[in-house]
N, C-alpha and C positions, 0 to 999 in steps of 0.2 A: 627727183623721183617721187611720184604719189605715193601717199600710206599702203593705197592698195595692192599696188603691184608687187610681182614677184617674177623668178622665171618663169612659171607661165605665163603670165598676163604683163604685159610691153607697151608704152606707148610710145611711139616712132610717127616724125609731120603729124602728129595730133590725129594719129590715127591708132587704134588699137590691134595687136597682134597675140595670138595664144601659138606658144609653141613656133614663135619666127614666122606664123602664116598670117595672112591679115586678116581678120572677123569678117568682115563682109564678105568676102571671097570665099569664106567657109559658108556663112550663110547662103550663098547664091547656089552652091555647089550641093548644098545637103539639104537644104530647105530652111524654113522654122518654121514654127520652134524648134530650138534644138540644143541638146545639150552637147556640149564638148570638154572633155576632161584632159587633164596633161600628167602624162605619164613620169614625164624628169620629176616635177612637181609631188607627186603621190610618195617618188622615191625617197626625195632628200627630205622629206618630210618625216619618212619613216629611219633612215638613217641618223638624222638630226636626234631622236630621239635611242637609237639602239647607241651614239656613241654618250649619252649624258648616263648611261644607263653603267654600262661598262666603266664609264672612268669612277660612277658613284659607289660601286661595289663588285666583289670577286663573284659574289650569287651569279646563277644563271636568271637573266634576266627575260622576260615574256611579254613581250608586247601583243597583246590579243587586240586585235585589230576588229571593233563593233561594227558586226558587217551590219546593222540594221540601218547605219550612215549611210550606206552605198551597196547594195551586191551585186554591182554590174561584173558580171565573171571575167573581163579584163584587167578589174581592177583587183579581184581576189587571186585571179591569175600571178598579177604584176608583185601582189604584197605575199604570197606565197615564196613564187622565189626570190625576194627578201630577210625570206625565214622570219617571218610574221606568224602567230598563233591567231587563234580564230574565236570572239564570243559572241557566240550563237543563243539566239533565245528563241527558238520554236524549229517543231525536224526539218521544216522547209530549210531553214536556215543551213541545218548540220547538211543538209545532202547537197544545197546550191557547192558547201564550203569542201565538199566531197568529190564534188565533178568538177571543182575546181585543182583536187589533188592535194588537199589536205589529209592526212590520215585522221580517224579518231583521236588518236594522243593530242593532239594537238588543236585539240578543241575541248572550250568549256561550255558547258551547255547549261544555258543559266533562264530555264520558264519560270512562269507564273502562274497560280490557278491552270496547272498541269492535272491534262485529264489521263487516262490509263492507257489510250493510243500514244500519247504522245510519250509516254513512258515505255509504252515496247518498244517504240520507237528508237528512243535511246540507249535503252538495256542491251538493244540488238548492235550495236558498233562497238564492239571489243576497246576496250584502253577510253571510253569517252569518258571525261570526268561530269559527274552530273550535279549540279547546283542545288542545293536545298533549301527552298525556302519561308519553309514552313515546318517546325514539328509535327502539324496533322499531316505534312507530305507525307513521312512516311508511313502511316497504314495504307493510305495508297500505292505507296513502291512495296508494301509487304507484301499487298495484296494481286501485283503483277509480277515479282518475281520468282516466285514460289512455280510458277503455271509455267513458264517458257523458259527459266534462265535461271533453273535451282542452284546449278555447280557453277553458277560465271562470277567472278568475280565482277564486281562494277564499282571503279570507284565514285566519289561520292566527296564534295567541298560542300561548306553553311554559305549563306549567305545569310550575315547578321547584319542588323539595322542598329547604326554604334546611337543612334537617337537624336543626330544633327545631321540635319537635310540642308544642301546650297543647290540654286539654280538660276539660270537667266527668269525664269517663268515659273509662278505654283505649277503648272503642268506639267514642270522638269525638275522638279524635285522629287527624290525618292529615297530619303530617309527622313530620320524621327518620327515623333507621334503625328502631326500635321502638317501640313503643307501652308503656303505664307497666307492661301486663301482661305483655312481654316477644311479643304478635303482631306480625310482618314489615310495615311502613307497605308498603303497596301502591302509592300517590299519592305523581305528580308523577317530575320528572326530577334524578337527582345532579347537584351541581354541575359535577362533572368533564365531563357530557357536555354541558350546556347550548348551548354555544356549540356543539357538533358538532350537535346538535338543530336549531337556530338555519339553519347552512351548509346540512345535507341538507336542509331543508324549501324554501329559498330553490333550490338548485341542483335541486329536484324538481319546483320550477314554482310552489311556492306561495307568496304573501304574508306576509311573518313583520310582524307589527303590535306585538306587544305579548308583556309578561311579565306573568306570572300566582304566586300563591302562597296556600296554604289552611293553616291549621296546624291548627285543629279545630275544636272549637264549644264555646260554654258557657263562654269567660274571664271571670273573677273577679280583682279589684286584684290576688290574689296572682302573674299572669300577667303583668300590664303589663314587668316589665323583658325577660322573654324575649319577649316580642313585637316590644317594641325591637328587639333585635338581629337580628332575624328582620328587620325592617324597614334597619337596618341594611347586612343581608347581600344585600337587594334590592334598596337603588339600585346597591351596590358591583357586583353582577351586569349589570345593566343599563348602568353605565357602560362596564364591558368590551364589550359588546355595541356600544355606541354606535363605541367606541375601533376595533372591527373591520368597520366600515362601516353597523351595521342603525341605521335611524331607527325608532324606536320612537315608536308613536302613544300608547297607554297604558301605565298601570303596573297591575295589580289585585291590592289585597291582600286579597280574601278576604273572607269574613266571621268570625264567632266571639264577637261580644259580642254578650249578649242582657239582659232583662231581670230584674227581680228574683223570682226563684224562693221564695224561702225570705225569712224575717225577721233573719238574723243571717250573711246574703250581703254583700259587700264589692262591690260593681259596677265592674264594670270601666270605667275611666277614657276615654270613648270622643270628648269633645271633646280631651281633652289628647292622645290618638292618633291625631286626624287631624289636629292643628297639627304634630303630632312628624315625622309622615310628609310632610308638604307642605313644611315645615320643612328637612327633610334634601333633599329635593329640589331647592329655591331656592338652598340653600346647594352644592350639586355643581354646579350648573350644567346636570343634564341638562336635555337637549329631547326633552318630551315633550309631547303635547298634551293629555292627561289622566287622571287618575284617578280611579279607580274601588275600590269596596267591594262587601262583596255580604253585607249584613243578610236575615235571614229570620226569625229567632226574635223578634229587634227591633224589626222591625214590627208581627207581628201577634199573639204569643205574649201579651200581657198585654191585649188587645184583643177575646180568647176566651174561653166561660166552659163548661164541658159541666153541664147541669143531670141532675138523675137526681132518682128518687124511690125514697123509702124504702118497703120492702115490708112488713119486719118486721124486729124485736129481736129477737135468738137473745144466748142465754145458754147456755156451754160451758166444764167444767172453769173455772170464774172466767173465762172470755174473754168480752168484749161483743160483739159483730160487729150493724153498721147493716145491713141485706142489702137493695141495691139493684138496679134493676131495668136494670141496665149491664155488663158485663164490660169491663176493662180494654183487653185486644186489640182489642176492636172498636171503643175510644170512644177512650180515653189510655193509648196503652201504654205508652209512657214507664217509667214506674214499674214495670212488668214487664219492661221490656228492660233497663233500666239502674239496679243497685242504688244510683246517686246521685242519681237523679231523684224530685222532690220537686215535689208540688202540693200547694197550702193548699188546704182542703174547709171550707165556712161553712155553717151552716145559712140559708135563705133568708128563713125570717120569727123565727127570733128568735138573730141572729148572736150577743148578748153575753148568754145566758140562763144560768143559773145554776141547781141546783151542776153545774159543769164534769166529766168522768169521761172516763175514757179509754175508746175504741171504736174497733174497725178499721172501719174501710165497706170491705164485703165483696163483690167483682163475682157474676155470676151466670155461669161458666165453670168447668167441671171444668179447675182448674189451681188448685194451692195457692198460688203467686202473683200468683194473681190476687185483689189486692186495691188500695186507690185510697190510702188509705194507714192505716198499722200503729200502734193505739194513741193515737190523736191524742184530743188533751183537745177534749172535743166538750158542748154542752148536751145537756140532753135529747130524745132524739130519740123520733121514735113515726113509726107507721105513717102513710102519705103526706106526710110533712114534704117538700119540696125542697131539695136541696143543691147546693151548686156546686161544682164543679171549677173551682178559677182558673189563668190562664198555660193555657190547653187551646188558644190561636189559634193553635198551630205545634207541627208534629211529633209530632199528634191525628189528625185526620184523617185526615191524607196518610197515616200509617202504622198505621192502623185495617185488622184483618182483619175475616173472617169464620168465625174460627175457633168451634169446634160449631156451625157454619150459624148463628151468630146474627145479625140484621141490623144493619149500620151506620148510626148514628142522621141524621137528615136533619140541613140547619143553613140557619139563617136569617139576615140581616144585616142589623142598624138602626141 
């Protein structure tokens, strides 16, 4: 068995199959580009995680599911009736998670540089809990509730920035003072002010529930000890909180581990991380009534696959280029946003084909980085072969333009 594979993704005669159906045959049938996600996959993915959750602690445990991974409404469909929780970071999000049949309660709503729409917006969903992430937020929540929504209660979690940020990429890091590239972390509140965050939100009429915390996305074993301490730093926070009268209903730490990307990736340890963190909690004493994580890539990222087809072999200065009938931006852009982002690409009907040569598969976008990935040891390819993009179930989609007007590939779900 390849590192890659799992129940969705199969290889049977050296040919590739998602969900028992064979890739080409999908392709023929829907077109490409095209994405296609596996539902078993999505599930056990998400159960995998609700039983490490359960055996770690009696707490009611919250798996808030980061729809900005994926919001294809199949898929929030699917992690709904899973009894999946929802974080949502702009209204689009909270209403997609809406018409999917999420209630408010069951949503954390966690913006940034939040303007006063986007705060009626939220104020107006009864039971939404609304993320804070800034002390200056609240003159602006003082100054929208007062006007539409004097008697409502609205509750109301921090998001503190505990001052250690980990990520695959500076552009995936979102705590501490800076970033590995030396940009200003925008996310979340200092410590010094939390507790005055905490008072003016309570003395402004709102509900303080809960603390919050995000450090970045894409952890790797080499992250587990500063995650620790980052975990560390947030019950110690939360007990202060307790010690100065707030009952705190949950804790959330976030999301940031994801699946396997690459073949010589180190996975981040993520049963032994939520014993650590349940752990430290039983062991202080706080009372809490729950926590909460918030997986996205997790779920559905290895659960994805973007298929393309090959147009033709070009031959340049000694360079191969596969040139297929996809641009990156529009399908996986990953790989053009972030020079650390890595997708395996398999050919569909003859994965382990022989002799092996290096080839870039080449998107179709006037943009020299646009490509799916650089020199990879590939069999021989020819005109209409299908290929796969794997890990495509998160942060594909959602972050797909339509740059050169070219269109964004439809996606299916089996």
């Amino acid at each position: 068995m390849r590192w890659w594979e799992n129940d969705f993704l199969r290889v049977r005669d050296n040919r590739i199959f998602l969900s028992g159906r064979e890739a080409s045959e999908v392709a023929r049938t829907h077109g490409t580009p095209l994405y296609v996600y596996g539902k078993d996959q999505i599930s056990s993915n998400f159960r995998r995680l609700q039983t490490i959750l359960r055996e770690a602690t009696p707490l009611e445990g919250r798996i808030c599911y980061a729809m900005k991974a994926n919001p294809n409404p199949a898929i929030l469909a699917l992690l709904k009736s899973e009894g999946a929780w929802i974080d949502a970071v702009s209204p689009g999000e909270v209403r997609a998670a809406m018409e999917a049949g999420f209630t408010p309660r069951k949503i954390l709503f966690t913006g940034t540089s939040l303007s006063t729409s986007d705060l009626r917006s939220a104020f107006g969903q009864t039971g939404l809990t609304v993320n804070i992430d800034a002390l200056e937020q609240i003159e602006l929540m003082v100054d929208v509730k007062p006007r539409s929504f004097r008697n409502k209660a609205v509750r109301v979690s921090v998001r503190w920035n505990p001052g250690l940020g980990r990520g695959f990429s500076p552009r995936a890091i979102t705590a501490g003072e800076r970033s590995s590239d030396g940009t200003p972390i925008k996310f979340g509140v200092e410590k010094n002010k939390v507790l005055a965050t905490y008072k003016k939100a309570a003395e402004s009429g709102f509900s303080p529930v809960g603390l919050h915390q995000h450090l970045g996305s894409g952890w790797e074993k080499e992250d587990y000890e500063t995650v620790k301490a980052a975990v560390d730093k947030m019950v110690g926070i939360a007990l202060e909180l307790e010690r100065e009268g707030f009952r705190l209903e949950f804790l959330d730490f976030g999301g940031g581990f994801g699946p396997k990307y690459h073949k010589n990736q180190r996975l981040f340890p993520v049963q032994e991380y939520i014993r650590y963190f349940c752990g430290k909690i039983r062991q202080t004493g706080l009372r809490i009534k729950a926590v909460a994580i918030e997986p996205g890539k997790y779920l559905t990222a290895d659960a994805g696959v973007l298929l393309l087809r090959v147009e033709y072999i070009k031959e340049s200065y000694g360079h191969l280029f596969a040139c297929v009938d996809g641009g990156t931006y529009n399908t996986v852009p990953r790989p053009a946003i972030y020079s650390q982002a890595h997708h395996e690409i398999v050919s569909c009907t003859h994965v382990d084909g022989r002799p092996r040569r290096e080839i870039t598969i080449a998107g179709n976008l006037c943009e020299t980085g646009d490509v799916f990935g650089r020199e990879r040891l590939m069999p021989p390819l020819k005109r209409g072969d299908i290929l796969a993009v794997l890990c495509a179930g998160a942060y594909c989609r959602s972050m797909a333009s339509n740059f050169n007007l070219r269109q964004i590939p439809k996606e299916i779900i089996i």
